[in-house]
C-alpha positions as CSV (number, residue, x, y, z in Angstrom):
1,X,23.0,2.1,30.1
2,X,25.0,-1.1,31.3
3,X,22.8,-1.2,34.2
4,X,19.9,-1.8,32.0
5,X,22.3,-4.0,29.6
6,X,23.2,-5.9,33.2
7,X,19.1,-6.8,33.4
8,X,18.6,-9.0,30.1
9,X,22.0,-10.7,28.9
10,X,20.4,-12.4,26.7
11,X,19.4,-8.7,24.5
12,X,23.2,-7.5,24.6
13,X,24.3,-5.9,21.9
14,X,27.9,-5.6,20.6
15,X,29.1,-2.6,22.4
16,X,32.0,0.2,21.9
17,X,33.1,1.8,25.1
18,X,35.3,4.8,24.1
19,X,37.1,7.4,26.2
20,X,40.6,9.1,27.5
21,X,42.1,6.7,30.2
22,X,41.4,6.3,33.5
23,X,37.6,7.0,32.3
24,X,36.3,3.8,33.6
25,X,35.8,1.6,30.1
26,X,37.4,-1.2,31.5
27,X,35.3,-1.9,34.5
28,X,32.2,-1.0,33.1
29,X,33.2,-4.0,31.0
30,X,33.9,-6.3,33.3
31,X,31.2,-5.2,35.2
32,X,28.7,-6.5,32.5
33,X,30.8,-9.5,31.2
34,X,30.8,-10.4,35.7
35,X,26.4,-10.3,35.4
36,X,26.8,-12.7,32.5
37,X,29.4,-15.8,33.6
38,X,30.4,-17.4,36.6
39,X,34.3,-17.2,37.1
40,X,34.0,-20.6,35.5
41,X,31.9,-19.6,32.4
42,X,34.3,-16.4,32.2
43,X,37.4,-18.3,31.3
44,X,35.8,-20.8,29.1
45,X,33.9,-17.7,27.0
46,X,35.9,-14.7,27.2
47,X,38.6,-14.2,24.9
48,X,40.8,-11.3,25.3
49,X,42.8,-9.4,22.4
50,X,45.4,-7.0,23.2
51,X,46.2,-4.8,20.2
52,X,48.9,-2.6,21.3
53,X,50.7,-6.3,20.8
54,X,49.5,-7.6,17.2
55,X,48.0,-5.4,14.5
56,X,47.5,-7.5,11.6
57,X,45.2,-9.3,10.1
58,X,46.1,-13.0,11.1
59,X,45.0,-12.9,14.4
60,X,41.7,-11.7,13.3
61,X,41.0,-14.1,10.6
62,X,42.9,-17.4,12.6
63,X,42.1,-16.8,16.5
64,X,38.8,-15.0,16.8
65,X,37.3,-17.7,13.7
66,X,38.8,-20.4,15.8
67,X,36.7,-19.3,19.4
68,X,34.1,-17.9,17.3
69,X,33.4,-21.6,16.2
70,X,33.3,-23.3,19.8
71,X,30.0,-24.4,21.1
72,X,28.4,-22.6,24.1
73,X,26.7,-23.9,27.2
74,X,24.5,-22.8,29.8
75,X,25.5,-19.2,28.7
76,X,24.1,-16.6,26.2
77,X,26.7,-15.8,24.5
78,X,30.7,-15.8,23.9
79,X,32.6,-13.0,24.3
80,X,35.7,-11.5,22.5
81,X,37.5,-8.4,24.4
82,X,39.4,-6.3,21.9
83,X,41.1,-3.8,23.2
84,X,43.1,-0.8,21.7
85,X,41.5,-1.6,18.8
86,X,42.9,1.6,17.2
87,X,45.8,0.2,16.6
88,X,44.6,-2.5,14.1
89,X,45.6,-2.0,10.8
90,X,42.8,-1.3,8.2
91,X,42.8,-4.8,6.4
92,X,42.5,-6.6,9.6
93,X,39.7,-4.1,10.9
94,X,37.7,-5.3,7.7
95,X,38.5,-8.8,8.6
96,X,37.2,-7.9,12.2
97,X,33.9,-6.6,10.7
98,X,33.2,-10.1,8.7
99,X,33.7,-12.0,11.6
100,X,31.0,-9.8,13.6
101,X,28.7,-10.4,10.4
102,X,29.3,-14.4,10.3
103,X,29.4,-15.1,14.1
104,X,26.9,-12.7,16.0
105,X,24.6,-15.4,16.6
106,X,26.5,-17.0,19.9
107,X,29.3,-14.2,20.3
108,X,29.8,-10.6,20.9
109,X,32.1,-8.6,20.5
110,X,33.4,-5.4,22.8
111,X,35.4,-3.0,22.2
112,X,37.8,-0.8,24.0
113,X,39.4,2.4,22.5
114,X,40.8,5.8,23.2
115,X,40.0,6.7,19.8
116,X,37.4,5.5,17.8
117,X,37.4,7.9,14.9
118,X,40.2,5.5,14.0
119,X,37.5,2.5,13.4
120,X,36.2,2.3,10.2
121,X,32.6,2.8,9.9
122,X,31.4,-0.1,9.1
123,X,32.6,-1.8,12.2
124,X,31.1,1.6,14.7
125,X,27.7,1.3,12.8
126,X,27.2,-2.3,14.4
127,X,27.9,-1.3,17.8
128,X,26.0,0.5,20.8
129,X,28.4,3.3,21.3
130,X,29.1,4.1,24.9
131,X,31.5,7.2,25.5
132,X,33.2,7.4,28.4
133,X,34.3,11.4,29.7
134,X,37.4,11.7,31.8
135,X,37.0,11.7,35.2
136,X,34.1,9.4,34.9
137,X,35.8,7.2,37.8
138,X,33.9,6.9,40.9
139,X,35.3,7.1,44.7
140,X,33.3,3.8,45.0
141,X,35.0,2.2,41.9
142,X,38.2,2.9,43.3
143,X,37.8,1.2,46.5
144,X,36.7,-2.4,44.6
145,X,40.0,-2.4,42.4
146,X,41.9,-1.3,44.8
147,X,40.5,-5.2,47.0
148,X,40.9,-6.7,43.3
149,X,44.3,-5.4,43.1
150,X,45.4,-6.8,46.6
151,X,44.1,-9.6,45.6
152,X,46.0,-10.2,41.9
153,X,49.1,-8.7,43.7
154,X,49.4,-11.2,47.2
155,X,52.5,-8.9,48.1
156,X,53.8,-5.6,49.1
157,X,55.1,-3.7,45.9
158,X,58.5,-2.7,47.1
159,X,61.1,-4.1,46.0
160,X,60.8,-5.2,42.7
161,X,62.8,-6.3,39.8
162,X,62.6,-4.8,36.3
163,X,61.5,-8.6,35.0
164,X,58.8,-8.5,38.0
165,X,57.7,-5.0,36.8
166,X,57.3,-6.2,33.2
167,X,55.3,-9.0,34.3
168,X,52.9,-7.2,37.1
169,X,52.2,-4.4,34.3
170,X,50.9,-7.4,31.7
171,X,49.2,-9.5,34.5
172,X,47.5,-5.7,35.8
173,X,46.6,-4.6,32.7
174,X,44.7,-7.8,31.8
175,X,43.3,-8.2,35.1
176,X,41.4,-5.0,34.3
177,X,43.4,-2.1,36.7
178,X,44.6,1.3,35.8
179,X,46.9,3.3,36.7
180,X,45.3,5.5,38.9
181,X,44.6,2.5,41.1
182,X,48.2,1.7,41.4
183,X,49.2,5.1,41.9
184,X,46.4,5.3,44.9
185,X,48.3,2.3,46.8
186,X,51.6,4.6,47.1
187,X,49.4,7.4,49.1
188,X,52.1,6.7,52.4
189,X,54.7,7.2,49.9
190,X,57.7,10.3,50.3
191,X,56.9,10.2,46.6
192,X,53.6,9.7,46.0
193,X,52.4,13.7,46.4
194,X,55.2,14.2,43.1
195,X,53.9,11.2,41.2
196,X,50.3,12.3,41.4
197,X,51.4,15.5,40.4
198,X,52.9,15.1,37.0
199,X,50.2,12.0,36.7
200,X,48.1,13.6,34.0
201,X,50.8,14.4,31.7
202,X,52.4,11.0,31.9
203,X,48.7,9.6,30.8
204,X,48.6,11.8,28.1
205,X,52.6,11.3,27.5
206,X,52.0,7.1,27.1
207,X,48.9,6.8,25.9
208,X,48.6,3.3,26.9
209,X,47.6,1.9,30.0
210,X,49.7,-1.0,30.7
211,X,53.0,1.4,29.9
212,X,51.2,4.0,32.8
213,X,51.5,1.1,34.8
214,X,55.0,0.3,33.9
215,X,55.8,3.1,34.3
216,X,54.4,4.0,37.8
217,X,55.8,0.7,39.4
218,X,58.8,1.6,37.9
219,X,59.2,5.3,39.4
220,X,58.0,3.9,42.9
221,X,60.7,1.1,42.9
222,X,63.4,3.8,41.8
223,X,64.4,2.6,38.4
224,X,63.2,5.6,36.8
225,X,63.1,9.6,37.4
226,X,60.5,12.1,36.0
């Protein structure tokens, strides 16, 4: 379906990409938003919102009106990248919902969530919903976040400080990585057959992708023990 999405930007709907982690919904997504812009056009029209961080309802009604309301060029449409959206409280989920109503013309919106049974409906009835099963992950896929990480990164992991962690899990989990990718750059290490073990649980332990990450940079620089 984004293949076919990827033909005719200009016919994209608001979409919902929904799945457990390490299923693939984030570079499906930047797959299509990368057929769309330049890496110009990206940063001028892409705005990314991180709900795990802010719930409520003000950044809703204040930031998304505000780059709702900015004029486009050259491109179909804006774009606004909201992910864990679970985690928005109900009043600002309604407040998300008018915004798709009053500014669908010239932006989109996507959506990222483990769990969309947590969206109310009137949000999920205006978007193509795209489910994403575990596993979904290619070999392929692997191999072209795995260059995009060497290149976000410019350094070997080890050693790192706990204020260099927190940082490289943020700046990783915005650029788009998961965990699994991180985890597949330790293969030479005494460790790595352990990690990969108990990898699973620890996914389904956290629940959040940018804490996986965290958390796996954090066992490999031996600041934590599992």
């Amino acid at each position: 379906m984004i293949d076919s999405f990827m033909k005719d930007p200009h016919n994209i709907p608001h979409i919902l990409f929904y799945g457990s982690s390490n299923s693939g919904k984030k570079y499906n997504l930047e797959r299509l938003l990368n057929s769309i812009y330049t890496k110009e056009t990206k940063k001028l029209y892409t705005m990314y919102i991180h709900c795990s961080k802010c719930k409520g309802i003000k950044v809703i009604r204040d930031e998304i009106k505000d780059f709702a309301k900015q004029q486009i060029n050259q491109v179909p449409f804006k774009s606004i990248i909201i992910y864990d959206a679970e985690n928005l409280t109900i009043d600002a989920q309604y407040s998300l919902r008018r915004c798709i109503e009053v500014y669908s013309k010239n932006t989109r919106f996507f959506i990222i969530t483990h769990n969309k049974d947590k969206l109310i409906s009137p949000i999920c009835s205006r978007f193509v919903q795209i489910y994403h099963p575990h596993n979904y992950v290619k070999k392929e896929v692997i191999n072209v976040d795995c260059e995009h990480l060497n290149e976000t990164m410019n350094e070997t992991f080890i050693p790192l400080s706990l204020d260099k962690i927190l940082y490289l899990s943020q700046t990783l989990y915005e650029e788009g990585i998961y965990g699994y990718i991180i985890l597949s750059k330790y293969k030479s290490h005494k460790d790595y057959v352990y990690m990969n073990f108990h990898y699973e649980n620890i996914c389904k332990e956290l629940k959040n992708e940018k804490w996986i990450i965290f958390y796996i940079l954090s066992f490999f620089n031996g600041l934590i023990k599992i």
